[in-house]
C-alpha positions as CSV (number, residue, x, y, z in Angstrom):
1,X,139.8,88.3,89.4
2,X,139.7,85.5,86.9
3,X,136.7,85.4,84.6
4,X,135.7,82.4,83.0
5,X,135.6,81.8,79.6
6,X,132.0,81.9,78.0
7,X,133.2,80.1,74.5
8,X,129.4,78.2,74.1
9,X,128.2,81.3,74.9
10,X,129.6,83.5,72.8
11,X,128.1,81.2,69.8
12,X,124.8,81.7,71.4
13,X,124.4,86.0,71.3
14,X,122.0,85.8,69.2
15,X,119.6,83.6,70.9
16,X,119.5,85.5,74.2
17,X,118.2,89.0,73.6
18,X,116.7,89.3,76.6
19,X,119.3,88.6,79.1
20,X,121.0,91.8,79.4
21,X,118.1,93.9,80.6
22,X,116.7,91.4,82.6
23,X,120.1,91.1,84.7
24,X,119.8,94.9,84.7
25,X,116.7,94.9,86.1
26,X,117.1,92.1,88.4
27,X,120.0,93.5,89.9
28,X,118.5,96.9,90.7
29,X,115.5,95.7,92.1
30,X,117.7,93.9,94.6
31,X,119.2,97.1,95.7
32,X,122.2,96.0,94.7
33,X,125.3,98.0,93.0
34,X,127.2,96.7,90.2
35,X,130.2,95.8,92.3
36,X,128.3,94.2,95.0
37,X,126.5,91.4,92.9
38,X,129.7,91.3,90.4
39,X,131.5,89.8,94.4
40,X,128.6,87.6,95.0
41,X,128.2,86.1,91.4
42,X,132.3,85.6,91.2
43,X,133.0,88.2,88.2
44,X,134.7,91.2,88.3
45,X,132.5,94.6,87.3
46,X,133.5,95.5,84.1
47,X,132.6,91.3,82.8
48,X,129.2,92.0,84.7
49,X,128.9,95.4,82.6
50,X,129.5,93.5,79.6
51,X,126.8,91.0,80.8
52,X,123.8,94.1,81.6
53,X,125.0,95.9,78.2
54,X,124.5,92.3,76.0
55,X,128.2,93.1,75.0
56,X,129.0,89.4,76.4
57,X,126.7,86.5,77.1
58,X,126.4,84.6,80.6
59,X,126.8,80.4,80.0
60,X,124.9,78.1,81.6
61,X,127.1,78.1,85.3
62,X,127.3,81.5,84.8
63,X,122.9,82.1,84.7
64,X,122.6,79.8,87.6
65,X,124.9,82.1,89.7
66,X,123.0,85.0,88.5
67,X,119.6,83.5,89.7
68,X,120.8,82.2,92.6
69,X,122.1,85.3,93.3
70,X,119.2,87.9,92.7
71,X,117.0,85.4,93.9
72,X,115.2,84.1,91.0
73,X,115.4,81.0,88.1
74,X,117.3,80.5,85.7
75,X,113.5,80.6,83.5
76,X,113.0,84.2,84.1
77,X,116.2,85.6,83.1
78,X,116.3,84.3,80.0
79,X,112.8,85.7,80.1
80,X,110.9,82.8,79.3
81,X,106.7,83.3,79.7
82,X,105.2,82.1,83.0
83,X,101.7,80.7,83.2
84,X,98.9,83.6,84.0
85,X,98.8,84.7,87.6
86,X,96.3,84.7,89.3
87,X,95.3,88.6,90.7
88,X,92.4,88.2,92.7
89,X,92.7,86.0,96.3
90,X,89.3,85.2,98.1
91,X,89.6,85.3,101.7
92,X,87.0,82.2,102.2
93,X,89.8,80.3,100.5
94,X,92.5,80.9,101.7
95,X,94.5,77.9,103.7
96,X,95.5,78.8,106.7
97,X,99.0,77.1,108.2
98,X,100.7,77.6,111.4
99,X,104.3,77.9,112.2
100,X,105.5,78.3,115.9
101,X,102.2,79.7,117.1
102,X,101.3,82.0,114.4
103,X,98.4,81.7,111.7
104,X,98.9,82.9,108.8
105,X,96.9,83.0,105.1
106,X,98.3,83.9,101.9
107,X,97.1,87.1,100.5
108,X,99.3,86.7,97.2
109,X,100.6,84.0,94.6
110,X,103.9,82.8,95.0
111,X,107.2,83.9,92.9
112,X,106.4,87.6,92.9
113,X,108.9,90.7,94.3
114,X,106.6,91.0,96.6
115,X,104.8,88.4,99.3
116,X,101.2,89.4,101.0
117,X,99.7,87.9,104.0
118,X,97.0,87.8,106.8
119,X,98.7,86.9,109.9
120,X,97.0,86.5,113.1
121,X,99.8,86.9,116.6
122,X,99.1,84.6,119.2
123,X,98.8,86.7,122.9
124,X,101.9,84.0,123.9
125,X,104.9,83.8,121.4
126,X,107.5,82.1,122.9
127,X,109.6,83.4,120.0
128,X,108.7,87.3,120.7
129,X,112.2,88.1,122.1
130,X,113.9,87.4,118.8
131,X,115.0,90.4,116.7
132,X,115.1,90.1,113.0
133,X,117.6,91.6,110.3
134,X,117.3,90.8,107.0
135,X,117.6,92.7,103.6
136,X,114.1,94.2,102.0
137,X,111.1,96.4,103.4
138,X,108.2,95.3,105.3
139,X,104.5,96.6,105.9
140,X,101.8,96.1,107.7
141,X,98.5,97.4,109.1
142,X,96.5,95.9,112.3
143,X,93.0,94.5,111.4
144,X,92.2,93.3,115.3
145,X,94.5,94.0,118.6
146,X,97.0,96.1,119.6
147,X,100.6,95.3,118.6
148,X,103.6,95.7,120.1
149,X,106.3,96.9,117.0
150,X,110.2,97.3,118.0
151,X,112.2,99.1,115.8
152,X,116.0,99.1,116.6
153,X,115.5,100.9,120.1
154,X,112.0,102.2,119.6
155,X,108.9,100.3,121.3
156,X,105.3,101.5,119.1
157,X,102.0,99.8,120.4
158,X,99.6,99.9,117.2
159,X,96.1,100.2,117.1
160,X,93.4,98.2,114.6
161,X,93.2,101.1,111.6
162,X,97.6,101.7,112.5
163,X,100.4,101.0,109.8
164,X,104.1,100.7,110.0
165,X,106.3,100.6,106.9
166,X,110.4,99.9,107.1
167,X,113.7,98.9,106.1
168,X,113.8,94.9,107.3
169,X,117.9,96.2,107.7
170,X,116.6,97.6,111.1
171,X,116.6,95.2,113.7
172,X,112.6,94.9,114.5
173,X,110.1,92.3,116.3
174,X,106.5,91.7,116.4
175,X,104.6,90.8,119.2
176,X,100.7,90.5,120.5
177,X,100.0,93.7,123.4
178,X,96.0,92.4,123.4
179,X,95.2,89.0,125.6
180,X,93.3,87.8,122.3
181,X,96.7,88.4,119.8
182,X,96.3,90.8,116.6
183,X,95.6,90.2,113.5
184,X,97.3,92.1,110.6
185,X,98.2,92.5,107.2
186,X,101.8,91.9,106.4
187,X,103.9,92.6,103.5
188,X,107.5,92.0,102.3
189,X,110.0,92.1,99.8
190,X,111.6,88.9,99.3
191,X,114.7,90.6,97.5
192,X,117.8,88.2,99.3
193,X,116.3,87.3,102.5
194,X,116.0,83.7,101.1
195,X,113.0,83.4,102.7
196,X,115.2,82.2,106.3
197,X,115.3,85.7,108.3
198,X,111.7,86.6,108.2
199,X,109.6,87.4,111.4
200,X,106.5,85.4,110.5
201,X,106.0,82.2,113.1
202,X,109.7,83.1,115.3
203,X,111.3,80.1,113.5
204,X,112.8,79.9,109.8
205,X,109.9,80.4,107.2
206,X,110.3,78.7,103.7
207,X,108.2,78.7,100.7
208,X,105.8,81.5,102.1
């Protein structure tokens, strides 16, 4: 494999310290091995290596592959400050929107590993039948209802007080048992979904 040349960046070692851990980091909290993101970002292994040990420094094409790729900006690889985030979420203020039936409120700020919500399943989901695959892990706990949980081949009704927690990799699908819906709490990884694959509302999700 060819690897480009990085002669701007190579005068610039100095001024990105920070680079080489955060593609470390990045990289294994997308579950991914050194040879699979070295295929998806274009670069054999060993440049990669020389990228995560600071022994080489990515230029600018280069950093927008590598976010684009784990899934993040260009901003927080070269590990730039972000404003305060907000930790604590008030229910009462939370918008809800809808999307193909479903209600959902954000439990969570935006731009973190992680996404929280409060979903409520409508009794009728035209979209129930559609099985879902997508890189990350997923958790949730019933609030109101019963819900009706596929997992691969596996049919689980849960209960108000029930949890499920699994590997998004396994074909699942959620759907309302109860006349009145359910209402849960719902958790994911974003890792490289892209935000398209998830369950939420049976159509493609964006900017959740």
């Amino acid at each position: 494999m060819t690897e480009p040349l990085d002669h701007e960046a190579a005068d610039t070692a100095e001024e990105l310290p920070v680079v080489a851990p955060r593609l470390r980091d990045l990289r294994r909290r997308a579950g991914l091995t050194l040879e699979t993101a070295a295929r998806r970002v274009g670069l054999s292994p060993a440049h990669l290596s020389r990228l995560e040990t600071g022994r080489r420094q990515p230029s600018l094409p280069m950093l927008l592959s590598l976010a684009r790729t784990y899934a993040t900006t260009v901003s927080d690889l070269l590990g730039e400050t972000a404003p305060e985030r907000q930790p604590v979420f008030r229910g009462a203020e939370a918008d809800p929107s809808e999307a193909g039936g479903w209600t959902y409120w954000p439990m969570g700020g935006p731009g973190r590993a992680m996404q929280a919500l409060r979903v409520h399943v409508p009794p009728r989901d035209d979209q129930a039948g559609l099985v879902r695959v997508h890189p990350g892990e997923e958790w949730l706990y019933v609030l109101k209802g019963r819900l009706r949980l596929t997992l691969g081949e596996t049919t689980q009704l849960l209960d108000p007080g029930d949890a499920a927690h699994f590997d998004s990799l396994t074909p699942h699908r959620l759907a309302a048992a109860s006349g009145s819906g359910a209402e849960l709490l719902f958790v994911h990884t974003l890792m490289q979904s892209g935000m398209a694959e998830l369950c939420l509302g049976g159509t493609s999700r964006r900017g959740l």
